[in-house]
C-alpha positions in Angstrom: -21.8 16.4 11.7 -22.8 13.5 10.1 -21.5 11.5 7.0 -24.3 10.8 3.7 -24.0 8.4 1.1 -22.6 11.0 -0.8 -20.0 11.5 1.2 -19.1 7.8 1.0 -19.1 7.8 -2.4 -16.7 10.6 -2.8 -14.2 9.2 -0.6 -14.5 5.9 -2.4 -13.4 7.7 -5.1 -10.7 9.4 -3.8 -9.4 6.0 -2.8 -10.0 4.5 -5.8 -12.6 1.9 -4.2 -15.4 0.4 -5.2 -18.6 -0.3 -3.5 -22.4 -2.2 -3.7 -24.9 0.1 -2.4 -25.4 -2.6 0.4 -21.6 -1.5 0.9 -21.9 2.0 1.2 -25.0 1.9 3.2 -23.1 0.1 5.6 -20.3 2.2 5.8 -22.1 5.4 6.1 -23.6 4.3 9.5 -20.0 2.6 10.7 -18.6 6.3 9.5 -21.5 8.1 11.3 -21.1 5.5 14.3 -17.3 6.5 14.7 -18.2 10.5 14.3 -20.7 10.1 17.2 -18.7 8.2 19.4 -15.6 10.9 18.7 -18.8 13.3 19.8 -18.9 12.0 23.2 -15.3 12.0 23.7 -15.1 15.6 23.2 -17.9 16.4 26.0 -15.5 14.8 28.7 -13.6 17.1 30.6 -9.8 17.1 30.4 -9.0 20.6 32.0 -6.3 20.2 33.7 -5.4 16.8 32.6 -1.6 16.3 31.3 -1.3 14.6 27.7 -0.4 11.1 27.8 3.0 9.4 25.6 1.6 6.6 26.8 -1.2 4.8 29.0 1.5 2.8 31.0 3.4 4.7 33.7 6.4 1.7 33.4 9.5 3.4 31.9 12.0 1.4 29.4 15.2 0.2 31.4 17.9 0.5 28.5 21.1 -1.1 29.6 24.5 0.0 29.4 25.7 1.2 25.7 29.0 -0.6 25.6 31.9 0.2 23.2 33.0 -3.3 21.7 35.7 -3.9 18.9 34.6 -4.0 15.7 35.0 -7.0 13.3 37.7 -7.5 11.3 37.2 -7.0 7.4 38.2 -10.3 6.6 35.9 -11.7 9.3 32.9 -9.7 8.0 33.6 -11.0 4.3 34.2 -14.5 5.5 30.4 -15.1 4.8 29.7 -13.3 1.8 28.8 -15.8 -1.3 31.5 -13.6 -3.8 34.0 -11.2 -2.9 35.8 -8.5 -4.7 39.3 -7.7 -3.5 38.3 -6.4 0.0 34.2 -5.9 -1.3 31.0 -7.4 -1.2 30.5 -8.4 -5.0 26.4 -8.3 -5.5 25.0 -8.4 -8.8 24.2 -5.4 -10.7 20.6 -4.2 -10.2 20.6 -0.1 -11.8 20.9 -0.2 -15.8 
């Protein structure tokens, strides 16, 4: 398969873009370069090869999930710049 100018043009206009024709000549033979490489990757041979989540065979070390007490309500509103009774007061921002 190979991508035309044509085919450039229409997905320009799909996405709203604009090019020269210096433009689109160029990106029909980037497009065309990225379909032949993708080409060569499907003559390789992965029968029998197990799908990778990653290329790194290192697994995450997570520590411990520890239970902590929580912050007191007056703590947490210690910082806030205005306060409502036992609230954050933040402007109004829905009409």
């Amino acid at each position: 398969m190979s991508v035309t100018k044509e085919n450039v043009a229409y997905i320009a206009e799909l996405a709203r873009l604009r090019f020269t024709e210096e433009e689109t000549v160029t990106m029909t033979s980037e497009l065309n370069n990225i379909l032949h490489y993708i080409e060569k990757l499907n003559e390789v041979d992965t029968e029998g090869v197990e799908p990778l989540s990653s290329i790194h065979d290192e697994l995450n070390e997570l520590r411990e999930d520890v239970e902590l007490p929580s912050l007191s309500q007056e703590a947490v509103l210690q910082n806030a710049p205005e306060r409502q009774d036992r609230f954050f007061k933040v402007p109004k921002v829905i009409g």
